[in-house]
VMD Tcl script that draws the C-alpha trace (Angstrom):
set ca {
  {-42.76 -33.04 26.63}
  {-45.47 -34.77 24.85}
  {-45.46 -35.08 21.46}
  {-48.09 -33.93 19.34}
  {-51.16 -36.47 18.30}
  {-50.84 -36.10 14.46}
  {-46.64 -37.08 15.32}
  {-47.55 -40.29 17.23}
  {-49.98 -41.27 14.41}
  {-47.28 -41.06 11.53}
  {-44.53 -42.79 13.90}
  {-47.89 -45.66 14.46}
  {-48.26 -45.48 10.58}
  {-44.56 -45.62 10.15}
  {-44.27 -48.89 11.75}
  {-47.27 -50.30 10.55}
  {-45.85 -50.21 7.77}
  {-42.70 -50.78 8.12}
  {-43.68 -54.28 9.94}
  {-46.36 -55.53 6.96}
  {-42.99 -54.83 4.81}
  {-40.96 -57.12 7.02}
  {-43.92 -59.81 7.20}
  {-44.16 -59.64 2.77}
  {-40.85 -60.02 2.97}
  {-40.28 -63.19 5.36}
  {-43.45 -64.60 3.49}
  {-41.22 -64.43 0.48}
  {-38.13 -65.77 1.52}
  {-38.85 -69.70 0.57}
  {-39.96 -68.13 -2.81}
  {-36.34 -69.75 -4.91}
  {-36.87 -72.90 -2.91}
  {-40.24 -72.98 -3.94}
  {-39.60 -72.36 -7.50}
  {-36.94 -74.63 -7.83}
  {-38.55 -77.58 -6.58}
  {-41.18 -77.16 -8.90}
  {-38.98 -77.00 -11.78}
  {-37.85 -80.75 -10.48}
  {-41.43 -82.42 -9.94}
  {-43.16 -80.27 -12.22}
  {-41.49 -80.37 -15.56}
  {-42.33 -83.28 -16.79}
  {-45.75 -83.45 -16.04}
  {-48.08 -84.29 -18.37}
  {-49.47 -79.99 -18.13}
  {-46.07 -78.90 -18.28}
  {-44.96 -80.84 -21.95}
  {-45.72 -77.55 -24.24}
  {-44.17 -74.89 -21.61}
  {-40.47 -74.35 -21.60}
  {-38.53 -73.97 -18.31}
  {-39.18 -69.90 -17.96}
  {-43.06 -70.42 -17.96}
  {-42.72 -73.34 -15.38}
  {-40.42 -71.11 -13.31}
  {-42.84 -68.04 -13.66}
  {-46.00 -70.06 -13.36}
  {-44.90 -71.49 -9.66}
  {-43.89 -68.02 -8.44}
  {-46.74 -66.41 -8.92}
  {-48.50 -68.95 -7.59}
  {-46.71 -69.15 -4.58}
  {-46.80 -65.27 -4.13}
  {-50.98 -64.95 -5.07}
  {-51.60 -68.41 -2.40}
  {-48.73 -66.22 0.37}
  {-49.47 -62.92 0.49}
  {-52.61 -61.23 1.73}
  {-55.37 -59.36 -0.32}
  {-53.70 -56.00 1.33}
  {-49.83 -56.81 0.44}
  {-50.85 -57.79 -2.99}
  {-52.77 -54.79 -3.31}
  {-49.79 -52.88 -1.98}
  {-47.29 -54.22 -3.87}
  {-49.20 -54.11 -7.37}
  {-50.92 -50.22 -6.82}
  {-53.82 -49.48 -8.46}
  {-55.26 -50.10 -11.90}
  {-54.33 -46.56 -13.20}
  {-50.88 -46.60 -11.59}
  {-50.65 -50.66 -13.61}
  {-51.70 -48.59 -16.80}
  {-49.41 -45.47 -16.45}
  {-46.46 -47.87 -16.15}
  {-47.43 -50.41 -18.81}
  {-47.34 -46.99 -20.94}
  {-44.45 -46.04 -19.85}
  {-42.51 -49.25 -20.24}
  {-44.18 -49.72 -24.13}
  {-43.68 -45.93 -25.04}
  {-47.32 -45.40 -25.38}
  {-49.41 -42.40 -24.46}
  {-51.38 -42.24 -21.76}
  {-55.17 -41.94 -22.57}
  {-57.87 -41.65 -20.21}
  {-61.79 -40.79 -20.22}
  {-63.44 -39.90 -16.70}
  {-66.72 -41.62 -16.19}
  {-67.81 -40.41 -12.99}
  {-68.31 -42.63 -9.89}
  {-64.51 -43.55 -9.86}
  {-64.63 -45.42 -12.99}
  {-62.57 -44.29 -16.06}
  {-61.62 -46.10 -19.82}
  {-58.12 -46.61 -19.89}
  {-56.74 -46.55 -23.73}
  {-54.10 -49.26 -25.02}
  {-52.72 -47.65 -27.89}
  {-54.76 -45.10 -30.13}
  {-58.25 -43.93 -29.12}
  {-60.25 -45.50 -32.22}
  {-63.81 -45.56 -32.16}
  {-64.60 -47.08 -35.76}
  {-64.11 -50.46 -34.03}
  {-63.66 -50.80 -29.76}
  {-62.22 -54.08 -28.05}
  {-63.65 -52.57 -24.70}
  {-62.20 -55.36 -21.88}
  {-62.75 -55.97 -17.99}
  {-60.07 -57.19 -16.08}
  {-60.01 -59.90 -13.39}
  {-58.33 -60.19 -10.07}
  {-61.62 -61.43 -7.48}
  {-62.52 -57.97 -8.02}
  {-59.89 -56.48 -5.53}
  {-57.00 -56.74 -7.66}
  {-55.85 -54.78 -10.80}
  {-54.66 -56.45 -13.31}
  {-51.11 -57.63 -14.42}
  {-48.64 -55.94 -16.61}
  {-48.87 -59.29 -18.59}
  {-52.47 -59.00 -19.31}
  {-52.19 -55.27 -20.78}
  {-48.61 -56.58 -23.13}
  {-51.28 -59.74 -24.00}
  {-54.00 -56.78 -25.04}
  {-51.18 -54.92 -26.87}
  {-50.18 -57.85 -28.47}
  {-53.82 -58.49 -30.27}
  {-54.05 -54.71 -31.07}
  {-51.30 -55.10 -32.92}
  {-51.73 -58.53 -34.50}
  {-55.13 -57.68 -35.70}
  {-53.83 -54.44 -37.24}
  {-51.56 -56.94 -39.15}
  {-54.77 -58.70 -40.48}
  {-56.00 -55.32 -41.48}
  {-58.26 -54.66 -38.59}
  {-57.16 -51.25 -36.12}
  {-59.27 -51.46 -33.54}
  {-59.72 -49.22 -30.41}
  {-58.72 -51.25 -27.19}
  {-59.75 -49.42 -24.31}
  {-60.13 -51.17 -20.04}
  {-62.49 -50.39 -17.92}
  {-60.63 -49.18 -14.25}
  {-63.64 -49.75 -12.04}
  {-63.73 -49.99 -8.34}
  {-61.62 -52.60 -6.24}
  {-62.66 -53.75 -2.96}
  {-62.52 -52.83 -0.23}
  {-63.05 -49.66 -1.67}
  {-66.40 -50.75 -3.39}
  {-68.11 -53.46 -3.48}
  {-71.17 -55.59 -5.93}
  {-72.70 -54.12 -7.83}
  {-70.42 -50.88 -8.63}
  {-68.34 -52.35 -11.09}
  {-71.55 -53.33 -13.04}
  {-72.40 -49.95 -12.83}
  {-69.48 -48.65 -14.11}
  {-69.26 -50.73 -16.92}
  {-72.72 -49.29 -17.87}
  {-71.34 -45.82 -17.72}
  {-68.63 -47.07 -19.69}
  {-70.29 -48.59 -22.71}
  {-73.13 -46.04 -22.45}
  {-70.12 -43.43 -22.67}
  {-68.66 -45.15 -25.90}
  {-72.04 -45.07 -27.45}
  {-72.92 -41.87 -26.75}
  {-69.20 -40.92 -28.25}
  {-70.86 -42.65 -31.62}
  {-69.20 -46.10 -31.48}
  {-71.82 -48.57 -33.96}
  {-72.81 -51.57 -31.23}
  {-72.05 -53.70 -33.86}
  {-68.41 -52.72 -33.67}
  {-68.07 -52.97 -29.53}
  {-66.86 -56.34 -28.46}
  {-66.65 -56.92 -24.92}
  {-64.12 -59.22 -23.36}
  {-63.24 -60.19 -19.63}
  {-60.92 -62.62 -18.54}
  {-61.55 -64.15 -14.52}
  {-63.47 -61.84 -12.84}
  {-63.56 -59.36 -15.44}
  {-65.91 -62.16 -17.65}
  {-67.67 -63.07 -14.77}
  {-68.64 -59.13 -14.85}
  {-69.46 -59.00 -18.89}
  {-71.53 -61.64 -18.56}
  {-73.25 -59.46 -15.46}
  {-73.50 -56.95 -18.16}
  {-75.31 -59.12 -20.69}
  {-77.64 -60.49 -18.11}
  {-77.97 -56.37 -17.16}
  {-78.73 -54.95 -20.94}
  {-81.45 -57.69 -21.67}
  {-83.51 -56.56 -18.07}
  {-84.03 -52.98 -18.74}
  {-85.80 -53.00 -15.39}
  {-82.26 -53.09 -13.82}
  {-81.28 -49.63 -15.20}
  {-81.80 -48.35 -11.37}
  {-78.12 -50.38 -9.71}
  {-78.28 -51.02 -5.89}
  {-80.04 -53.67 -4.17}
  {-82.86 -54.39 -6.61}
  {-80.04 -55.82 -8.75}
  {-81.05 -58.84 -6.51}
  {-84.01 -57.97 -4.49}
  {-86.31 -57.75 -8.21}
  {-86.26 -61.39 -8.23}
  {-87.13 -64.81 -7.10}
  {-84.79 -66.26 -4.58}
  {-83.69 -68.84 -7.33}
  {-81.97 -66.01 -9.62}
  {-80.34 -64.15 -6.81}
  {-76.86 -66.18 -6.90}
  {-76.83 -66.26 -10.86}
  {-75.05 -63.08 -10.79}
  {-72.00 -64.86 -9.02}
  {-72.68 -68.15 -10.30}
  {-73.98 -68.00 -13.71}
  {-73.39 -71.37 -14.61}
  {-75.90 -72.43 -12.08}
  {-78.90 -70.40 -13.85}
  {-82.10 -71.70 -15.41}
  {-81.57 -72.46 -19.07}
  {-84.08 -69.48 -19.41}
  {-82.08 -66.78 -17.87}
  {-79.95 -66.17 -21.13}
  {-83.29 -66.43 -23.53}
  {-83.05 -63.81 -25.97}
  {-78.58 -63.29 -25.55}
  {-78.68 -63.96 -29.16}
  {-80.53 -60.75 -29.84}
  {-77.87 -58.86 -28.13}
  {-74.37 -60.27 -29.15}
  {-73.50 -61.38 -32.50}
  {-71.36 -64.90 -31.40}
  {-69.59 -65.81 -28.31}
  {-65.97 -67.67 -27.88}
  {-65.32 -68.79 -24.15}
  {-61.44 -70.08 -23.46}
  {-60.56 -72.20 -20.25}
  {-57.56 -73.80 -19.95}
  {-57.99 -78.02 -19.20}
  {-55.79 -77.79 -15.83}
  {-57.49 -74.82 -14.06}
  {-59.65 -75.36 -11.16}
  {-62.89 -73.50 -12.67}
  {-62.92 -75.54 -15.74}
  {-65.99 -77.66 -15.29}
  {-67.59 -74.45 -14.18}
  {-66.99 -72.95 -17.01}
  {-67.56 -75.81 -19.42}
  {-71.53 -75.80 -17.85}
  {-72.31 -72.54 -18.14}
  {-70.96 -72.72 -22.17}
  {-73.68 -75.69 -22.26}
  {-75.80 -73.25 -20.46}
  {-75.11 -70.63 -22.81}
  {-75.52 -72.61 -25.90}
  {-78.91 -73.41 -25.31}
  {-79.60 -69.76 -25.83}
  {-77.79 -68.61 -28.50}
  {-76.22 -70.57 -31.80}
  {-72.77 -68.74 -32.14}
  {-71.32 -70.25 -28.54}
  {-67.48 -71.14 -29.48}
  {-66.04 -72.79 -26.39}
  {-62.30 -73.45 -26.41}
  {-60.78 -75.64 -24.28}
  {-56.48 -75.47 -23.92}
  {-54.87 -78.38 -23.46}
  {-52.68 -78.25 -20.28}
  {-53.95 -75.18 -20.20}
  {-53.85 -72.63 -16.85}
  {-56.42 -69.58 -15.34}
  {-55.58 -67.05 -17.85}
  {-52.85 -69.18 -19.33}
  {-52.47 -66.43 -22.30}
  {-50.96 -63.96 -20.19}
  {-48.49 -65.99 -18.43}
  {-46.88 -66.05 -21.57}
  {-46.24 -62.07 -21.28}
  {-44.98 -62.42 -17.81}
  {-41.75 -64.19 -18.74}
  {-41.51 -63.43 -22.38}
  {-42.81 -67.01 -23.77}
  {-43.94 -67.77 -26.89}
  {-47.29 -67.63 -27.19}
  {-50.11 -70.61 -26.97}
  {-52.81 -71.47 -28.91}
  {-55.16 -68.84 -27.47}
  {-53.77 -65.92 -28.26}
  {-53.92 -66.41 -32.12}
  {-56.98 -68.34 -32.01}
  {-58.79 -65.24 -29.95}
  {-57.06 -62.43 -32.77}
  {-58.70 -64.67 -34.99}
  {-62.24 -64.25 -33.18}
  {-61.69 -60.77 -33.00}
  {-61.02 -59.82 -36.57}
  {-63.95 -62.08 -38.06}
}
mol new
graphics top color blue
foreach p $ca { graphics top sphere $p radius 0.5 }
foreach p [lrange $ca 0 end-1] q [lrange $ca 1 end] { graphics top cylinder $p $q radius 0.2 }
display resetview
């Protein structure tokens, strides 16, 4: 007796799945070797002097897991962005708060839905991953820091679409739904910062370069096609723009603070296009950590560290 199609297809599904759990898991298995002989050769190196021995032990397995697994078991074993939120508010007691945008995009609430002053942020992860716990207790950690100083703002994240789901340039149009929502909803533009860390700043910057070329309001392919061949890869690579792509930034955001941390592979990158920048506007604040890591602030909230120099320093930013 033959069994039925949809049957074979869930047995097929089944093991698919039950063999990608099998390969995660033998990828995983040198994971404590891996660790600890990085805690031997790593911990007194000259990056490693301000870190104690749970960052260095944290920092070299997620390394090793990010450089292991594929883009589809890291996407598997992390979820979604919403399913990232609704556990981070779980785990901090928080209610879940969420605006629909339309085109798969929502605003994701950290704390209370204020609209007197909006922190509205863009996370990173190549655009196909959400973003870690650690970055959303880093976001809840300013919220509440700046409250300290006085300041309550609203800190809402942008869930826009991963690949291979979606691809350039949807999330740039869904952060334009997204601050076009919060203005419509009355927030002052002179009370909206926007922040992105990795990807997520690569994508606010997109969004900079989008509100000063109102021609771009219609998103697809004239997003590149509008313009001479030697623009087309300053949406990916700003840093390699003509000075005069950013002429008139200055008329759209108040002052600018750019972090990079002094060991991470994109630094020079990112130290050019702050020169780049600062030829355009005169508030550029770049911020360089020493020994510093790709989003070196939220390690921190992985294992429970105390905090570096960023995190105060960028409170600070916020507040003035």
């Amino acid at each position: 007796m033959r069994s039925p199609p949809h049957l074979l297809l869930r047995l097929l599904s089944h093991s698919m799945a039950a063999l990608e759990s099998i390969s995660k898991l033998a990828a995983l298995l040198p994971l404590p070797a891996v660790v600890l002989w990085k805690v031997l050769t790593t911990t007194h190196a000259p990056y490693n002097k301000h870190r104690g021995m749970k960052r260095i032990m944290g920092d070299a397995a997620l390394r090793y897991i990010i450089r292991t697994l594929s883009v589809a078991q890291l996407q598997a074993q992390f979820g979604s962005t919403l399913n990232v939120y609704t556990k981070w508010a779980k785990q901090v007691k928080m209610p879940v708060v969420v605006d629909e945008l339309g085109d798969d995009a929502r605003l994701l609430w950290l704390g209370p839905k204020r609209l007197d002053h909006v922190i509205l942020f863009d996370h990173g992860g190549g655009f196909a991953l959400p973003p870690p716990n650690s970055g959303l207790l880093f976001w809840q950690h300013v919220r509440l820091e700046m409250e300290k100083k006085g300041v309550e703002p609203g800190i809402v994240m942008l869930n826009y679409s991963l690949w291979p789901s979606a691809t350039f340039p949807k999330p740039l149009s869904q952060l334009q739904r997204a601050v076009s929502f919060l203005l419509d909803a009355g927030v002052d533009p002179t009370h909206l910062q926007l922040a992105g860390d990795s990807a997520g700043g690569n994508l606010i910057n997109d969004g900079i370069d989008w509100m000063a070329r109102s021609a771009l309001v219609g998103l697809g392919r004239q997003i590149v096609d509008g313009f001479p061949e030697i623009y087309r890869h300053t949406f990916a690579e700003p840093y390699k723009a003509p000075a005069a792509w950013f002429s008139g930034v200055e008329k759209l955001v108040s002052s600018v603070l750019i972090t990079v941390g002094e060991a991470e592979c994109m630094r020079d990158d990112i130290l050019q296009f702050g020169v780049l920048l600062e030829k355009n506007h005169p508030r550029v604040e770049v911020v360089v950590q020493p020994g510093g890591f790709h989003e070196d602030m939220f390690l921190d909230f992985d294992v429970g560290a105390k905090v570096g120099m960023l995190t105060p320093l960028i409170v600070d930013r916020l507040v003035a």
